[in-house]
C-alpha positions in Angstrom: 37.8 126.9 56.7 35.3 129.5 55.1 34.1 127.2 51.6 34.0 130.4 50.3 37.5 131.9 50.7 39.0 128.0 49.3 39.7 129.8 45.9 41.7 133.2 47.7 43.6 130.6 50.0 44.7 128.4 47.3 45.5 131.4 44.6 47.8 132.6 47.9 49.6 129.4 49.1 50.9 128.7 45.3 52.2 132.1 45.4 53.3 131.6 48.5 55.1 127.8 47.1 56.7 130.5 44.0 58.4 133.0 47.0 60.0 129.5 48.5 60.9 128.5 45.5 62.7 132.1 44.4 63.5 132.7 48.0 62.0 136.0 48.0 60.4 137.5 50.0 60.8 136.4 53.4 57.8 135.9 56.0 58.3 139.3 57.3 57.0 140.2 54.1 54.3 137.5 53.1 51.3 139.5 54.4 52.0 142.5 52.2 52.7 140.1 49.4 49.6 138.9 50.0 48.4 141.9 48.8 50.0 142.4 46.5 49.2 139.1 45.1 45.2 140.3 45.7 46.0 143.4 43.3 47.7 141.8 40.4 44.5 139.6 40.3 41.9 142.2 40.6 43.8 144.3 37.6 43.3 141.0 35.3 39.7 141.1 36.4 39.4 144.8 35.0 41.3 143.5 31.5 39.8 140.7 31.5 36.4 141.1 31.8 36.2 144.8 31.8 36.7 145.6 27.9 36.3 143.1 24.9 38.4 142.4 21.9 35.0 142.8 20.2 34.4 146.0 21.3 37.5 147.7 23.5 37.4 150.3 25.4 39.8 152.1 27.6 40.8 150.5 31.1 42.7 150.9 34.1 46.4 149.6 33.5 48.9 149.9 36.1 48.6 153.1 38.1 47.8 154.6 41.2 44.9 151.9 41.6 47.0 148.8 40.1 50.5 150.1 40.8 52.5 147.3 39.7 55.8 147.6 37.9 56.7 151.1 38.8 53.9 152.9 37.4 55.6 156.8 36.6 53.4 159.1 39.2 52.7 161.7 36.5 51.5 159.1 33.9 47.8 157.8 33.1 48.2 154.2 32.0 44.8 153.0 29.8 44.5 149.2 28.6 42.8 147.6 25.8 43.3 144.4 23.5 42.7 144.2 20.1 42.8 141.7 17.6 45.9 141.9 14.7 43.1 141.3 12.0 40.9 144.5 12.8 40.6 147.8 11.7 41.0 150.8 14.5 40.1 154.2 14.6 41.2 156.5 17.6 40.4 159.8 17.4 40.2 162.8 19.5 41.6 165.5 20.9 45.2 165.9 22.0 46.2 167.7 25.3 49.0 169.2 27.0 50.7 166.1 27.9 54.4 166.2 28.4 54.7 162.9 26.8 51.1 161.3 25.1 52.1 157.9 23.2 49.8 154.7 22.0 51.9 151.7 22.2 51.4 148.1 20.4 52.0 145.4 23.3 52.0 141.8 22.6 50.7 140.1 26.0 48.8 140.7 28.9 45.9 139.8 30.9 43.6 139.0 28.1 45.8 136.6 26.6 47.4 135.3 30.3 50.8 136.1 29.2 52.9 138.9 31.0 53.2 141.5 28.7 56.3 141.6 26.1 58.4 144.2 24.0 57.5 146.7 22.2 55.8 145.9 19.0 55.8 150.0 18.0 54.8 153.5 19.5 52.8 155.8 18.2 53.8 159.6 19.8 50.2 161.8 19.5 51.5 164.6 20.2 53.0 164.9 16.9 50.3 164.0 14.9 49.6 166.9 12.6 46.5 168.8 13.7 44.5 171.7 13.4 43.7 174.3 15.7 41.1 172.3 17.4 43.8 170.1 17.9 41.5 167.2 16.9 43.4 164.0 15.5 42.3 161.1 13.9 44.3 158.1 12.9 43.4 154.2 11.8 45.2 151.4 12.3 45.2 148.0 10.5 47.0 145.0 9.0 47.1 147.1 5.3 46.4 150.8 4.4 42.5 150.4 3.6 42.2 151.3 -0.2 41.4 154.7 -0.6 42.2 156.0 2.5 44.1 159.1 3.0 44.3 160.2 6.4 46.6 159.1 9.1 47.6 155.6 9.1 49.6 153.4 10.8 50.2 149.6 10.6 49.3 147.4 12.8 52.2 144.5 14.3 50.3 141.0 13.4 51.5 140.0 17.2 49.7 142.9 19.0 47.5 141.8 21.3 46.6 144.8 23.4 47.0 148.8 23.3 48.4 150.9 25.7 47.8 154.4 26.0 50.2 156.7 27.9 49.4 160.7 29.4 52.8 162.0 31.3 51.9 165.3 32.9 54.2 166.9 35.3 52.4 170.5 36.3 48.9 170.8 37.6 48.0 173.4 34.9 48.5 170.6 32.1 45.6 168.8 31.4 45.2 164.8 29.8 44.0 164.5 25.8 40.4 162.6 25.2 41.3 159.2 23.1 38.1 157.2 21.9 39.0 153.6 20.1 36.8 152.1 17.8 36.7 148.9 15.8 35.7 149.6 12.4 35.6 146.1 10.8 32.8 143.6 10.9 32.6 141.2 14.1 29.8 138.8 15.3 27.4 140.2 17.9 28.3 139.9 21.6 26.5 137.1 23.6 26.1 136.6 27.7 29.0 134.8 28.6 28.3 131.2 29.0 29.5 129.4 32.4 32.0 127.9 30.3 33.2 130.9 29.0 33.5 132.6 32.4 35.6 129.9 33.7 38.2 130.0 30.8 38.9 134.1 31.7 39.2 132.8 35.3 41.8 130.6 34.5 42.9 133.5 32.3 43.2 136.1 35.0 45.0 133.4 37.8 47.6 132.6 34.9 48.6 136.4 34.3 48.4 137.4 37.7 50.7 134.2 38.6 53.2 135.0 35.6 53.3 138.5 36.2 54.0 137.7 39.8 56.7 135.6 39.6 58.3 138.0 36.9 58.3 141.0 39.5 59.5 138.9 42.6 62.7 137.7 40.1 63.2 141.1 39.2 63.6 141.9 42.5 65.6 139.0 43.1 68.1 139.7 40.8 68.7 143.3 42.1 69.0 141.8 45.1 71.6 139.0 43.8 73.2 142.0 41.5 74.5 144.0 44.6 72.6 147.1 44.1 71.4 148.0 47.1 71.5 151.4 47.8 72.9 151.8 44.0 71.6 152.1 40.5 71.8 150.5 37.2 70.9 151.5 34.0 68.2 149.5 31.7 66.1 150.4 28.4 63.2 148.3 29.7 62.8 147.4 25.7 61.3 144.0 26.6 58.6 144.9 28.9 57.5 148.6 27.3 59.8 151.0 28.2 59.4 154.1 26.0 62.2 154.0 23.3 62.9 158.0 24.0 63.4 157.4 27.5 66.4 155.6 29.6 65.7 154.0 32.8 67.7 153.7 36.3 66.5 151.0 38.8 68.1 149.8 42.2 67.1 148.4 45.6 66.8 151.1 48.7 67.5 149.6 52.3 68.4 151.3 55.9 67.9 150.8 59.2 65.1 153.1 61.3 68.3 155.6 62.9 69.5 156.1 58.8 68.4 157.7 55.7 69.9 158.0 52.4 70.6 160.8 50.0 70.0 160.5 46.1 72.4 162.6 44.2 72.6 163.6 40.5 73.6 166.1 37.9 70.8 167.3 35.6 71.8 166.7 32.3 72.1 170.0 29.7 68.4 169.7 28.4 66.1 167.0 29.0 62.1 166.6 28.0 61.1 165.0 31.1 62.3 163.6 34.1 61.3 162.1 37.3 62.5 160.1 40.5 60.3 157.7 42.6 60.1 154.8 44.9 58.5 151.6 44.7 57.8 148.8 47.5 59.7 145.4 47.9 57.5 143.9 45.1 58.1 146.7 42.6 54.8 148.5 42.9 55.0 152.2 43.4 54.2 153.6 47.0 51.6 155.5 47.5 52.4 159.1 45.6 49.8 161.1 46.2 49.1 161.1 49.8 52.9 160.3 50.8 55.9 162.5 48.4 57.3 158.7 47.1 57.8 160.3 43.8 59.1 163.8 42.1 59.4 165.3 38.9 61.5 168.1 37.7 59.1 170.7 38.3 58.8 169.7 41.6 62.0 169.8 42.5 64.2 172.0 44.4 67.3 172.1 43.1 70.5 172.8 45.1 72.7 176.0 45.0 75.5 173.8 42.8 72.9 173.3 40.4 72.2 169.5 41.5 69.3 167.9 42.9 69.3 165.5 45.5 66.7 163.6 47.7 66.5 162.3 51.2 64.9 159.0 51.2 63.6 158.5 54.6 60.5 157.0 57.0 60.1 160.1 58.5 60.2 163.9 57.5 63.8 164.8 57.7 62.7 168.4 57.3 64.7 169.4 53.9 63.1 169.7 50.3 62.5 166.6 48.3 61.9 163.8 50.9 61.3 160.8 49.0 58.8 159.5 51.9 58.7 156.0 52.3 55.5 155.0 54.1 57.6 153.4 56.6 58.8 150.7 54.4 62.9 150.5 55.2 63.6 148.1 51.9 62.3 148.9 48.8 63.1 150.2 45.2 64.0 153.1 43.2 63.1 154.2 39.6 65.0 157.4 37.9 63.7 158.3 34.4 65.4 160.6 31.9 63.2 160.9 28.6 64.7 162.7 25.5 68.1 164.4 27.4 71.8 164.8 26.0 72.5 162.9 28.7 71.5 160.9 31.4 73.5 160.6 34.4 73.5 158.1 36.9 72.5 158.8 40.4 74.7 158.1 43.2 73.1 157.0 46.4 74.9 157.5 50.3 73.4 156.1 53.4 73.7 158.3 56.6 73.0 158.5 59.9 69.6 160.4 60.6 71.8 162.9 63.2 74.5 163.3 61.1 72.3 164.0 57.7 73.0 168.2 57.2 76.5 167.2 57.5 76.4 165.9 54.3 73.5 168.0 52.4 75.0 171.8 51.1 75.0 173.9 53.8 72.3 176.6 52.1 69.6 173.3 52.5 66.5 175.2 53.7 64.4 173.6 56.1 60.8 172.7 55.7 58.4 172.7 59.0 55.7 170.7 59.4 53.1 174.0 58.0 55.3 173.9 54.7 54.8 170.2 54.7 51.2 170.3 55.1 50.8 173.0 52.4 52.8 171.0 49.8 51.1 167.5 50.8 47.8 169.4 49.8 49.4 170.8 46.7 50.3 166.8 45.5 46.7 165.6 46.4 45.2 168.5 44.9 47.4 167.6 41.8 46.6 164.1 41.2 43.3 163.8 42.3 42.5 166.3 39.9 43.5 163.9 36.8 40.6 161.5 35.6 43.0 158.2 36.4 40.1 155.5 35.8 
């Protein structure tokens, strides 16, 4: 054995002893969990050693690069911890966003500790401003004496920051957050060999913890029956937005099948989108493969409801929830700010038999549409600064 790769073997077989233990997933599926292992530890590298309590900056969360958790496609996730004792100013200017919040998190890859509820929210899009748009707010233990401005206090448990930019159209554009600690802190130093090693042990314990807690969410959809079915959840302990209601389930068919999502739209509702994630609940691939819609991407049916073929292979109809060939996976269904949010239905068909059960004014797409829309989607999210 390679001396060199002792550290990646033994980070993989104690994952491996956690899937034994859980009994998920099988060996079909250890080499992508693997990976998926690999990830989770590179993102606590970024939190870890990437910004400082001392001095944070903005960093990768989960997202197209770390997409852990069921990133939403149309949102930039940032990162950084802060200490409960400081005083913050962010400031900037807002955009377009559909939905733009700044959420208190206690947890996370800093402190080795998956991360936990939702300490409070902060929406900045409603943060009075004036035509420049420009915003600035503070945030602190106490109101600083004499300060006027925009305040907000700060959860003694918070631990970390997260900073949220939901667009859904390509002519939307992200707001420009800078964070700055205001109060007094000792100068930075080199890390000493002893320090390096404690934010290794760090990053192994997070990525470990937050592995285990994905592979026993998983597990318990699994356990729960809904395969192929969804169930609603708030998400309220691990950072779901308190505007927003949340369906998850399990997807499964054989390589002759697909399955068709069905739903009503609800009266009016702020947002909304529909993707699918892998068998360790990290989003697939949404911007070279359609894994993932939102409202104004949809084509709607001519009885006024949506529906989605979720399939390895283009089925040739609008909104094909493509895959990437996996035949097991999950689903995510988000309805932020509606007068209602109704549950999707699922059906699982035979791949020759699947018009019979679409409305019977489904268009089809060719493979030229495909290719024009597929250009569209990269053209779209490449096009966002995600890191």
């Amino acid at each position: 054995m390679n001396p060199n790769l002792a550290p990646v073997i033994e980070l993989l077989a104690a994952a491996d002893a956690v899937a034994d233990e859980i009994g998920y997933p099988d060996a079909a599926l250890r080499p992508a969990y693997h990976r998926q292992v690999l990830m989770l530890l590179s993102q606590a590298y970024v939190q870890v050693f990437g910004t400082r309590v001392e001095n944070p900056d903005w960093v990768p969360h989960t997202g197209p690069l770390f997409p852990w958790g069921a990133p939403n496609h149309d949102t930039i996730y940032g990162f950084a911890p802060v200490d409960p004792r400081g005083v913050y100013r962010v400031a900037g200017t807002q955009g377009t966003e559909s939905i733009a919040s700044l959420m208190f998190r206690k947890g996370g890859a800093n402190t080795g500790e998956v991360h936990g509820a939702t300490l409070g929210e902060i929406d900045v899009q409603g943060i009075a401003t004036g035509t420049d748009r420009r915003f600035s707010l503070l945030f602190s233990a106490d109101r600083p004496d004499g300060y006027t401005g925009d305040w907000f206090a700060l959860p003694p448990e918070t631990t970390g920051l997260i900073a949220r930019h939901v667009t859904e159209a390509p002519d939307q554009h992200d707001g420009v957050w800078s964070l700055q600690r205001l109060d007094p802190v000792p100068a930075t130093l080199p890390d000493s060999p002893e320090t390096v090693m404690a934010r290794a042990a760090t990053m192994a314990r997070f990525a470990a913890r937050l592995n285990e807690m994905l592979l026993r969410l998983v597990k318990k959809l699994r356990d729960g029956g809904y395969r192929n079915a969804f169930v609603a959840d708030r998400f309220q302990g691990f950072g779901g937005i308190a505007a927003q209601m949340y369906f998850q389930g399990l997807f499964e068919f054989n390589a002759d099948e697909a399955l068709i999502i069905e739903c009503d739209l609800p009266e009016r509702v702020h947002y909304w989108s529909v993707q699918l994630v892998d068998p360790f609940h990290s989003a697939i691939d949404f911007i070279f493969h359609s894994a993932a819609y939102n409202g104004s991407q949809t084509r709607l049916s001519g009885d006024g409801r949506v529906r989605f073929v979720v399939a390895a292979h283009d089925p040739g109809v609008p909104n094909w929830l493509d895959t990437d060939g996996w035949q097991r996976g999950g689903m995510f269904w988000r309805w932020h700010s509606a007068t209602a949010a109704p549950m999707p239905t699922v059906k699982r068909v035979r791949r020759p038999e699947l018009r019979r059960h679409l409305p019977a004014d489904t268009p089809t797409v060719d493979a030229a549409q495909r290719a024009v829309e597929r250009a569209a989607r990269i053209a779209q999210y490449q096009g966002r600064r995600r890191w």
